[in-house]
DSSP file (Angstrom, degrees, kcal/mol; ACC not computed):
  #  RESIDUE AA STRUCTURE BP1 BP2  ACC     N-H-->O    O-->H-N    N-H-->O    O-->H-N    TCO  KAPPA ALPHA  PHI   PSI    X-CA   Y-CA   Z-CA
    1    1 A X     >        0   0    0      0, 0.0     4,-0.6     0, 0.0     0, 0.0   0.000 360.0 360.0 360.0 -36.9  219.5   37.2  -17.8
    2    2 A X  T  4  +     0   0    0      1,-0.2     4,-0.0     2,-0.2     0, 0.0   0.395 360.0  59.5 -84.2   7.0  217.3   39.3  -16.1
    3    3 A X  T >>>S+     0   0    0      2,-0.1     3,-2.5     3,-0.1     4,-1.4   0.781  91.6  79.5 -90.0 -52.5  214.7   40.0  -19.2
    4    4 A X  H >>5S+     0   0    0      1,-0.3     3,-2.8     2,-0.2     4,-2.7   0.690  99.6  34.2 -20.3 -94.5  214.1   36.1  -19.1
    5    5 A X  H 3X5S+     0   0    0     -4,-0.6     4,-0.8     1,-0.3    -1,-0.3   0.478 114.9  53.3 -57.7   1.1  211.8   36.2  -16.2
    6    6 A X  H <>5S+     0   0    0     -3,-2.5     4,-0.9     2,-0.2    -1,-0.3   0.501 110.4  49.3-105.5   1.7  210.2   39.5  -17.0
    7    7 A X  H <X5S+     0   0    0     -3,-2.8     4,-1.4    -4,-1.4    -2,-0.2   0.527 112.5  56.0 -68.2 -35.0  209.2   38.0  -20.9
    8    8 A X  H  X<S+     0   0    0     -4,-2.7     4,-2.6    -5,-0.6    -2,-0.2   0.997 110.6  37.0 -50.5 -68.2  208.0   35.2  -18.6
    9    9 A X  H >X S+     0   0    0     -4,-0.8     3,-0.7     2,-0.3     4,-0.5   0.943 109.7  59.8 -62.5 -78.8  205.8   37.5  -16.6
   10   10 A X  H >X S+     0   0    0     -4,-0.9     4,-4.3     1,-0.3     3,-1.1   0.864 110.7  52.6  -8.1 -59.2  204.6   39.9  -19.7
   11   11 A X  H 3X S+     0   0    0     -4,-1.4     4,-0.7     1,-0.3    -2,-0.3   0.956 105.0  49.8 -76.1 -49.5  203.3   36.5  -21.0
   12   12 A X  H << S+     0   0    0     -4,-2.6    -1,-0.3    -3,-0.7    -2,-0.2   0.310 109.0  44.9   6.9 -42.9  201.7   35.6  -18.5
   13   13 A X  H XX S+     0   0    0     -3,-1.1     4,-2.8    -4,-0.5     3,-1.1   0.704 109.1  63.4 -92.1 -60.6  199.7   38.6  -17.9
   14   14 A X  H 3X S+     0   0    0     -4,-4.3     4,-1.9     1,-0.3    -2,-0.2   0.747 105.4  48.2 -30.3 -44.5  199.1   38.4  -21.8
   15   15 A X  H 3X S+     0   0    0     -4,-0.7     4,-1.5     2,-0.2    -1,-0.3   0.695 112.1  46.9 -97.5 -13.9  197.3   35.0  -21.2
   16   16 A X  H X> S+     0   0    0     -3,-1.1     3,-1.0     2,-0.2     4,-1.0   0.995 106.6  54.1 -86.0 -43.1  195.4   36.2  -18.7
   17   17 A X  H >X S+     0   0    0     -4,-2.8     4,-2.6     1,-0.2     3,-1.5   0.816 108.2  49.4  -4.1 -76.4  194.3   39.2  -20.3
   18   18 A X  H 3X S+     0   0    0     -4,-1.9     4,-2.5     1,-0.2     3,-0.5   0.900 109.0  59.6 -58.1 -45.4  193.0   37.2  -23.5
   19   19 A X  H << S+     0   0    0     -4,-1.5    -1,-0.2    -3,-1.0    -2,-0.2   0.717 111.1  40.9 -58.1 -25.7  191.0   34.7  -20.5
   20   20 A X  H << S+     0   0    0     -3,-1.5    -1,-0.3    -4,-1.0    -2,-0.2   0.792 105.3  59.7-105.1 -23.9  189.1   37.8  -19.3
   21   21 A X  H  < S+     0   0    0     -4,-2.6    -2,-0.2    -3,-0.5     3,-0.2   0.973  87.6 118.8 -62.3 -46.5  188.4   39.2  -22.8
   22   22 A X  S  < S-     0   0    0     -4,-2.5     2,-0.6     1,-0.1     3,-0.1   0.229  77.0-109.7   5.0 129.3  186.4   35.5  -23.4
   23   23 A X        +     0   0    0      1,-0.1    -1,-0.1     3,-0.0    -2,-0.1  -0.876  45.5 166.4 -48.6 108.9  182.9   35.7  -24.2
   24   24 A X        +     0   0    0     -2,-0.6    -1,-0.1    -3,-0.2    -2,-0.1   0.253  63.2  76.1-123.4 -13.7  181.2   34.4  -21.1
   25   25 A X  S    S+     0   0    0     -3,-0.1     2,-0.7    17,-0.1    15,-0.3   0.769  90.0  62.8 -75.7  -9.3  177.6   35.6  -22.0
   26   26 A X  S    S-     0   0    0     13,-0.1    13,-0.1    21,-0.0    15,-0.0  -0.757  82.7-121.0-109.3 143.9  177.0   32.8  -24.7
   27   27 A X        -     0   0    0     -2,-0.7     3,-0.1    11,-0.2    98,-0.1  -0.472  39.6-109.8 -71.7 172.2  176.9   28.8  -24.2
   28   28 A X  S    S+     0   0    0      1,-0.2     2,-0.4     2,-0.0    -1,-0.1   0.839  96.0   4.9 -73.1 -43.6  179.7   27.2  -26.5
   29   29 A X  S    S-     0   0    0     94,-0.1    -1,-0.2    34,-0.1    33,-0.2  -0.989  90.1 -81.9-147.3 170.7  176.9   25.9  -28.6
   30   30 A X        -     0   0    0     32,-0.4    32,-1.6    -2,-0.4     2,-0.3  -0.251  34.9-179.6 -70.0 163.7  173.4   25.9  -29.2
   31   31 A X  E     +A   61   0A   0     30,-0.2     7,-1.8     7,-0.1     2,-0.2  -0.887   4.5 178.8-153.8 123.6  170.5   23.5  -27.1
   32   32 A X  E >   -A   60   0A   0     28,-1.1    28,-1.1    -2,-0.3     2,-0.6  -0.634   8.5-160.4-155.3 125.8  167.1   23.7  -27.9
   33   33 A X  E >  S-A   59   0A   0      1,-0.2     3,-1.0    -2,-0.2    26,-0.2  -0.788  74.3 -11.5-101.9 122.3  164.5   21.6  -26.2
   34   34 A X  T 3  S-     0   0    0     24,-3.5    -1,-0.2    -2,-0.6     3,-0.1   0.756 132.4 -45.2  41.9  59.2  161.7   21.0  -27.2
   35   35 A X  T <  S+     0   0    0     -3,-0.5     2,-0.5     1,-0.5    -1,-0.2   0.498 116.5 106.1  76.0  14.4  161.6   23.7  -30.2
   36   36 A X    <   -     0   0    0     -3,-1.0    -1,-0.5    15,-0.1     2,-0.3  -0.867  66.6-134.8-102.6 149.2  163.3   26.5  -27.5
   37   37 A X        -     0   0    0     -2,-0.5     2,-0.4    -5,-0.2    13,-0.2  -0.653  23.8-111.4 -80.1 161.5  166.4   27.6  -27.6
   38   38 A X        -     0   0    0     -7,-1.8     2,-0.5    -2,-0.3    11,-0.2  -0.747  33.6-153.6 -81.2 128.3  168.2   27.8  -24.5
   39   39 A X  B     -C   48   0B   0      9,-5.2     9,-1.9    -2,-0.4     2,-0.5  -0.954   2.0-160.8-124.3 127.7  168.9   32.1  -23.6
   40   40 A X        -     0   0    0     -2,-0.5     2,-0.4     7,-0.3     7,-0.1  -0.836  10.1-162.0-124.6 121.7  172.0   32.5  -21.5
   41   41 A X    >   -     0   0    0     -2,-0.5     3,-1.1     5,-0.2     5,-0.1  -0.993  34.9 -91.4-111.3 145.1  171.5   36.3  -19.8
   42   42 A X  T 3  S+     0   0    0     -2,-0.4     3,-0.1     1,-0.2   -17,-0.1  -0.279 111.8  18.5 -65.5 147.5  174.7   37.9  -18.4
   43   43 A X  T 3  S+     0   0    0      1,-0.4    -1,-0.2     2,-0.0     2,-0.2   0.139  92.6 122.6  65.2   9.7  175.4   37.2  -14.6
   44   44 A X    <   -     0   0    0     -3,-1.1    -1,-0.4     1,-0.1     3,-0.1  -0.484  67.2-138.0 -74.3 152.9  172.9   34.1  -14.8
   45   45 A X  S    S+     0   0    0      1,-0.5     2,-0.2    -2,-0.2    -1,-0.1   0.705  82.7   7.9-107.5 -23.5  175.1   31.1  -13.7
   46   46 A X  S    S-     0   0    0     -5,-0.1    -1,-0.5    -7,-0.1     2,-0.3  -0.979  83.3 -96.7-149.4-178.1  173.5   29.2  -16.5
   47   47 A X  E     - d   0 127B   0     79,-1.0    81,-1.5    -2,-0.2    -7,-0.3  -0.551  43.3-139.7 -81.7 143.1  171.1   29.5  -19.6
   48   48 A X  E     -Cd  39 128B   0     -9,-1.9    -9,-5.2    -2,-0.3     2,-0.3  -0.570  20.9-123.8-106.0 168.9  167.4   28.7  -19.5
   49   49 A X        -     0   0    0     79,-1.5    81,-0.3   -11,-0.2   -11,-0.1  -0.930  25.6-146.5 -91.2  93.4  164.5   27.3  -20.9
   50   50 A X  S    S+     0   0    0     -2,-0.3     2,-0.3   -13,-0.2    -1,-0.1   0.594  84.2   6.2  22.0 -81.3  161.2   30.2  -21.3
   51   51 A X  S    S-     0   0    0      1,-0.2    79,-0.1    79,-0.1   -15,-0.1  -0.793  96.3 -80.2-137.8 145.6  158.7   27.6  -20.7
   52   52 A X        -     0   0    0     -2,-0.3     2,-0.3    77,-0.1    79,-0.2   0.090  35.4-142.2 -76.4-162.9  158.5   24.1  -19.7
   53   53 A X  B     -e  131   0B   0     77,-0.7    79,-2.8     4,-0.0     2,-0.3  -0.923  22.7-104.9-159.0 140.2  158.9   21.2  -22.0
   54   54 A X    >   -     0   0    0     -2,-0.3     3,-0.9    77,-0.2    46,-0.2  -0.579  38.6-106.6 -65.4 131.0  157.1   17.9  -22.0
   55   55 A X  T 3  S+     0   0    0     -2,-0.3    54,-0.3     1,-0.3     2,-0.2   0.659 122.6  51.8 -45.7 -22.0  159.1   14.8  -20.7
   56   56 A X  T 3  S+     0   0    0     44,-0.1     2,-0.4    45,-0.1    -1,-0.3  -0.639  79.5 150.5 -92.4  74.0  159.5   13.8  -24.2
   57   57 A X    <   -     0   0    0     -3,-0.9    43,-2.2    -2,-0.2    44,-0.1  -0.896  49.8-109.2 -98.6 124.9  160.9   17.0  -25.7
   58   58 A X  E     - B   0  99A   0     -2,-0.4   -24,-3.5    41,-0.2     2,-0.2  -0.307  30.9-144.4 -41.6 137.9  163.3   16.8  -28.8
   59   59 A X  E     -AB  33  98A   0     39,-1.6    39,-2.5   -26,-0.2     2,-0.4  -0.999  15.6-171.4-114.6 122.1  166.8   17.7  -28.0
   60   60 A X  E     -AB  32  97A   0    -28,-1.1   -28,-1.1    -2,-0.2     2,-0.5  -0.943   5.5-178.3-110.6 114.6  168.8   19.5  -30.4
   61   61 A X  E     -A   31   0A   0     35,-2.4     2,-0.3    -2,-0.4   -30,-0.2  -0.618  16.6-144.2-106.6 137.7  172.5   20.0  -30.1
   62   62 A X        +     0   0    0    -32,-1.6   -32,-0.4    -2,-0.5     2,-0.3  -0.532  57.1  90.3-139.1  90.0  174.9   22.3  -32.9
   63   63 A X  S    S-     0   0    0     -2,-0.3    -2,-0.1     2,-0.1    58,-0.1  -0.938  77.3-114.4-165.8 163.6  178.0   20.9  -33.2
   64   64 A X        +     0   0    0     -2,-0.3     3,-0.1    57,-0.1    32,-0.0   0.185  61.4 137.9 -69.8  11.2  180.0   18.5  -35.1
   65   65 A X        -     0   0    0      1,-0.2    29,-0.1    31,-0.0    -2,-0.1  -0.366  51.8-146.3 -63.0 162.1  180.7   16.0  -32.3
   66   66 A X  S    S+     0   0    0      1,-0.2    28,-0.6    28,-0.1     2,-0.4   0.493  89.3  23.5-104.2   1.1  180.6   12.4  -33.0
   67   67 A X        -     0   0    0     26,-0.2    54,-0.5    27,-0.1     2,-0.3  -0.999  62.3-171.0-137.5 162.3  179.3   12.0  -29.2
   68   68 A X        -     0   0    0     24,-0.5    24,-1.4    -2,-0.4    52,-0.2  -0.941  14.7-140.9-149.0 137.7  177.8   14.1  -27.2
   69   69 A X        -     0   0    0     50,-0.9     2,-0.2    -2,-0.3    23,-0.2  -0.128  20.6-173.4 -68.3 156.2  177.0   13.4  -23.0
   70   70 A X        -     0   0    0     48,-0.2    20,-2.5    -2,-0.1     2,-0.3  -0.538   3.6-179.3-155.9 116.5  173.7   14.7  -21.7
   71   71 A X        -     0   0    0     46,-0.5     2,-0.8    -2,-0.2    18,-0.2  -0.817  11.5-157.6-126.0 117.3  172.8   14.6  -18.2
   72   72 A X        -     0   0    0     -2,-0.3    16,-3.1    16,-0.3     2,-0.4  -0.668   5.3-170.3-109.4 150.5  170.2   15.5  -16.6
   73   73 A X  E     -F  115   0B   0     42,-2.5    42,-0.7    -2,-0.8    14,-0.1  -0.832  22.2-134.8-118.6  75.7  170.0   16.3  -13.4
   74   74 A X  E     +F  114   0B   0     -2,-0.4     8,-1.4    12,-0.2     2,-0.2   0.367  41.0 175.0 -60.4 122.3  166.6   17.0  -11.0
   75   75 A X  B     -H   81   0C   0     38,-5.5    38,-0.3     6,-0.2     6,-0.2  -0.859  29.4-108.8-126.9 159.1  167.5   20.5   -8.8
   76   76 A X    >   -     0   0    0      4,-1.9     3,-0.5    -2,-0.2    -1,-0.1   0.274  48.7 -83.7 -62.5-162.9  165.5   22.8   -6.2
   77   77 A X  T 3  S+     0   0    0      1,-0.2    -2,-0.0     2,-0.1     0, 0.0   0.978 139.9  55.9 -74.2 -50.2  164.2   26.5   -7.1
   78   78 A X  T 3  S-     0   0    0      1,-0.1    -1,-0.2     2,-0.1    -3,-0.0   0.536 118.0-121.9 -87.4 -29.9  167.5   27.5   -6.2
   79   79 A X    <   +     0   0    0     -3,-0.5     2,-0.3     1,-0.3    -2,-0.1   0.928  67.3 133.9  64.6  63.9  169.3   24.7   -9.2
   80   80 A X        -     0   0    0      1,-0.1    -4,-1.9     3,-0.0    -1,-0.3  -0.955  64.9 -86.1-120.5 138.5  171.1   23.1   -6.9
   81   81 A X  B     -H   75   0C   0     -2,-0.3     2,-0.9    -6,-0.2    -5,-0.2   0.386  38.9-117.1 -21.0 145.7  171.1   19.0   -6.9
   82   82 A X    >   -     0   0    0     -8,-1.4     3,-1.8    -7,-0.1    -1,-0.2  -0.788  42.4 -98.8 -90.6 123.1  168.7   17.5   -5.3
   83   83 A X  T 3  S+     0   0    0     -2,-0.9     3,-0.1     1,-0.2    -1,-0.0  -0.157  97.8   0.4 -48.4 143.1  170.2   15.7   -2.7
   84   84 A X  T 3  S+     0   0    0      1,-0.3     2,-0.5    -3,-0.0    -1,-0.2   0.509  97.1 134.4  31.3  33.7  170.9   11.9   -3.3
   85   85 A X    <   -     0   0    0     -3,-1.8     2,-0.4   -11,-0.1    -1,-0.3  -0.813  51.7-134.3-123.1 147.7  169.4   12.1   -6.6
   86   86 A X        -     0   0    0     -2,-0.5   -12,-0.2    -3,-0.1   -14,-0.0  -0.763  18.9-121.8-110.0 132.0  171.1   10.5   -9.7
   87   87 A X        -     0   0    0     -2,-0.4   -14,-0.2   -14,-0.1     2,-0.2  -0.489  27.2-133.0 -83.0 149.7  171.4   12.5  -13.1
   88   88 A X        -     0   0    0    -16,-3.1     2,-0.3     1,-0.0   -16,-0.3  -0.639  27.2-129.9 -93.2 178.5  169.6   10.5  -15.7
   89   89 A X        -     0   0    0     -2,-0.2    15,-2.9   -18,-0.2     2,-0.5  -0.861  21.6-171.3-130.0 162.0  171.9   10.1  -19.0
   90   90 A X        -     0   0    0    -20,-2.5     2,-0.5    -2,-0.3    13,-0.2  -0.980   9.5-157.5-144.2 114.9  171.3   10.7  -22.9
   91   91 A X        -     0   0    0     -2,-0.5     2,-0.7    11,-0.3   -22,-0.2  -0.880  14.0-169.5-135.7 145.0  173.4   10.0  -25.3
   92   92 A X        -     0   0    0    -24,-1.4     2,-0.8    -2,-0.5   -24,-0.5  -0.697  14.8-173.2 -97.7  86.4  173.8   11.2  -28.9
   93   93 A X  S    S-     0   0    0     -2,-0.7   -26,-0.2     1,-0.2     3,-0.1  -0.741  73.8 -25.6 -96.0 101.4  176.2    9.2  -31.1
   94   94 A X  S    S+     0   0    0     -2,-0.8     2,-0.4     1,-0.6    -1,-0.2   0.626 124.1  87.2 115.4  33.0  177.2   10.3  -34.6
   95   95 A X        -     0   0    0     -3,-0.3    -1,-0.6   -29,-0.2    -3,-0.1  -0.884  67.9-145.5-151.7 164.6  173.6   12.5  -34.6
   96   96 A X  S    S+     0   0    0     -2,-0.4   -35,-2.4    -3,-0.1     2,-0.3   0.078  74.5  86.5-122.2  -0.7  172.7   16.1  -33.3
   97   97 A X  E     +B   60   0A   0    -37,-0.2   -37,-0.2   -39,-0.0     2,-0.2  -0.956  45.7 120.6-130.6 131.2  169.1   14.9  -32.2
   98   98 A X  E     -B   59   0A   0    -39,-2.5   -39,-1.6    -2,-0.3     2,-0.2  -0.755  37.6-105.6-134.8-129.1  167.1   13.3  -29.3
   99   99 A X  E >   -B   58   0A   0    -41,-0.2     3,-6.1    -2,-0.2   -41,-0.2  -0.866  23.2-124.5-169.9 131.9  164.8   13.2  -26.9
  100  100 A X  T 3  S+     0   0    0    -43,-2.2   -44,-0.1     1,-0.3   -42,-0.1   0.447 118.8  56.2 -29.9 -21.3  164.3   13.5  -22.8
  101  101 A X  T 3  S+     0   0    0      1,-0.2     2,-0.7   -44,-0.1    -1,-0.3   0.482  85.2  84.8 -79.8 -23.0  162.6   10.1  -23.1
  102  102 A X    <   +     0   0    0     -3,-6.1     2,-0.6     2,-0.1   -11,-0.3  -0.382  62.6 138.5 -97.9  61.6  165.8    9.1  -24.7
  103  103 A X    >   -     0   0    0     -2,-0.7     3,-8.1   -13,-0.2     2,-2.4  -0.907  61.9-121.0 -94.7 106.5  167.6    8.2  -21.0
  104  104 A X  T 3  S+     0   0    0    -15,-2.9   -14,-0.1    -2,-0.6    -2,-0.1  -0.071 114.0  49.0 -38.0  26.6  169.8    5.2  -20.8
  105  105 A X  T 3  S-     0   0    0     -2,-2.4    -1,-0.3     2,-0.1     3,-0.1   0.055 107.6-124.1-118.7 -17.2  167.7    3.6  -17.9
  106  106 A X    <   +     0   0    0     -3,-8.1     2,-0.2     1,-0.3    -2,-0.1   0.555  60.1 150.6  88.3  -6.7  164.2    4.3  -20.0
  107  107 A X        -     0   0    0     -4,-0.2    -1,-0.3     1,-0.1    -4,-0.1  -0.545  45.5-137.2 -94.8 122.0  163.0    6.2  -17.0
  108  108 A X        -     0   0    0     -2,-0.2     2,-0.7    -3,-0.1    -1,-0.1  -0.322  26.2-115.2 -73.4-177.2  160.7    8.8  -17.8
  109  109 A X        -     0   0    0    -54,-0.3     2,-0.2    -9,-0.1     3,-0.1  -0.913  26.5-131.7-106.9 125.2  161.4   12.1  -15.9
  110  110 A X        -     0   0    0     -2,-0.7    21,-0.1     1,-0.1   -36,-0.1  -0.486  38.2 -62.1 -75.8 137.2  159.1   13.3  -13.6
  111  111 A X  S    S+     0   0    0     21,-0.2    21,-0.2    -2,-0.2     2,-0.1   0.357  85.3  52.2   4.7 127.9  157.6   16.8  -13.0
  112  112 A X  E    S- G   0 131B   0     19,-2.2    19,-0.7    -3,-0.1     2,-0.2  -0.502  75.6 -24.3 124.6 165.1  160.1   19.3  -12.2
  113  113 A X  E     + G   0 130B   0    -38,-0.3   -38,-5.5    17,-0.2     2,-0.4  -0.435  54.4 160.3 -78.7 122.3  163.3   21.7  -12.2
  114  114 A X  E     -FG  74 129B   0     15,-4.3    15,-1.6   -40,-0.2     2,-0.7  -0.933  32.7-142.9-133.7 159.9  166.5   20.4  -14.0
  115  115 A X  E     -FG  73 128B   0    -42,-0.7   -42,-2.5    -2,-0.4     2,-0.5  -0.936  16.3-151.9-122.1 162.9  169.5   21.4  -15.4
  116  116 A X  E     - G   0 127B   0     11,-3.4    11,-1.8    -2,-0.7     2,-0.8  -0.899   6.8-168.4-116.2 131.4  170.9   19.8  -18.4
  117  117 A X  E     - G   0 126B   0     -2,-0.5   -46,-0.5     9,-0.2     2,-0.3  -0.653   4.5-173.7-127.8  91.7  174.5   19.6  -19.2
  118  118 A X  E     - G   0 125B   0      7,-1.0     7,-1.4    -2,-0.8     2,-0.3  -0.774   5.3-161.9-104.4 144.1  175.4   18.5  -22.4
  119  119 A X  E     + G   0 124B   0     -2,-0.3   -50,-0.9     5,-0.2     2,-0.4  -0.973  21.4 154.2-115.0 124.7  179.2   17.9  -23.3
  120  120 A X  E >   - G   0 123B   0      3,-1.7     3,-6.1    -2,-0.3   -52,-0.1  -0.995  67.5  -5.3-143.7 153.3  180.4   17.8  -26.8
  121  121 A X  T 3  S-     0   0    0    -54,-0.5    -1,-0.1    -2,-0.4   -57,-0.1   0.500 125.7 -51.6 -10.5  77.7  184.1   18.6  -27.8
  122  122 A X  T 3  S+     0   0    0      1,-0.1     2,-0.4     0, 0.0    -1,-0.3   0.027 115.0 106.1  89.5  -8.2  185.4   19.6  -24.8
  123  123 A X  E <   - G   0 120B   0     -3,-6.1    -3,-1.7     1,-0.0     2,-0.8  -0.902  50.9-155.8-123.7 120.6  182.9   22.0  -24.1
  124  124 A X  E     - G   0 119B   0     -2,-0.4     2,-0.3    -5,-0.2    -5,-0.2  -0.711   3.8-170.8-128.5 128.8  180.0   22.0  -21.7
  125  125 A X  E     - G   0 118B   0     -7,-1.4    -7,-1.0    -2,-0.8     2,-0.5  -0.722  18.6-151.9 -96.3 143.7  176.7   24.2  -22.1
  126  126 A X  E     - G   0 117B   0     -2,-0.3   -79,-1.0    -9,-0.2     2,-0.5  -0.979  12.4-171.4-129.0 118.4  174.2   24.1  -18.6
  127  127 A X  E     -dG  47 116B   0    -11,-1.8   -11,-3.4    -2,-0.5     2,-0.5  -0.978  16.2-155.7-129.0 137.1  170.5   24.6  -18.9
  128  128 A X  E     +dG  48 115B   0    -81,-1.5   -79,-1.5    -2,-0.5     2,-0.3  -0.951  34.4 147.5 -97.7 128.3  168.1   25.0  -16.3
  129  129 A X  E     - G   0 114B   0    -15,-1.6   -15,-4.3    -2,-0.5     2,-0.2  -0.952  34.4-122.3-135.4 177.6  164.5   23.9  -17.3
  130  130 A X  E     - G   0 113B   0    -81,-0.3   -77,-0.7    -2,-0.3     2,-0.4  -0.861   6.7-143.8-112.2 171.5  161.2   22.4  -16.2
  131  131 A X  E      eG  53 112B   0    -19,-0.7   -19,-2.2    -2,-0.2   -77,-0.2  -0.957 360.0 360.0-127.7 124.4  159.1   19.6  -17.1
  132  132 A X              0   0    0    -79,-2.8   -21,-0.2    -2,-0.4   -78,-0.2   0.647 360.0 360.0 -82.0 360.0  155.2   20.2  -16.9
């Protein structure tokens, strides 16, 4: 009786072990706006954009979802939300391609620091860019 709970424990330990072996330096999949990729550097909290991007910049996703979320969301120097400010949203059904113009309100996006958070099957990749 008393190996039950210490095969309990072992496994346990086991699963956290594999949770800290993870790759945490790479997004789940690749983003690239407006012909960048997005470049994730270790201890960065998320991956960026190089250079800024026109307010209609293709967006390119790689993966096999048949939807994929986008929202983006206008942040300070720091990337954190801007207070009271509403992420616009983009969405990709049964395609791997859009564009920043392509926001379910129509609204272009104005100058300025955002992150972008695309979700596709299960998995959610974070980009910081700007918009000249």
């Amino acid at each position: 009786m008393k190996i039950l709970p210490f095969s309990f424990l072992i496994a346990i330990l086991l699963g956290f072990a594999q949770l800290h072996a993870q790759d945490t330096t790479a997004l789940p999949f690749a983003v690239s706006v407006g012909g960048q990729a997005a470049v994730y550097k270790a201890g960065e909290p998320f991956a960026r954009l190089a250079k800024p991007v026109k307010n209609d910049a293709a967006i390119e996703v790689t993966t096999g979802a048949a939807m994929t979320i986008i929202n983006v969301s206008k942040v300070n120097e720091k990337g954190e939300p801007v207070p009271g400010g509403s992420p616009a949203v983009i969405l990709l059904q049964n395609t791997n391609k859009g564009s920043l113009a392509g926001t379910m309100d129509k609204q272009k996006l104005a100058a300025g620091s955002y992150l972008l958070s695309v979700v596709a099957d299960g998995k959610t990749a974070s980009i910081l860019f700007s918009i000249e």
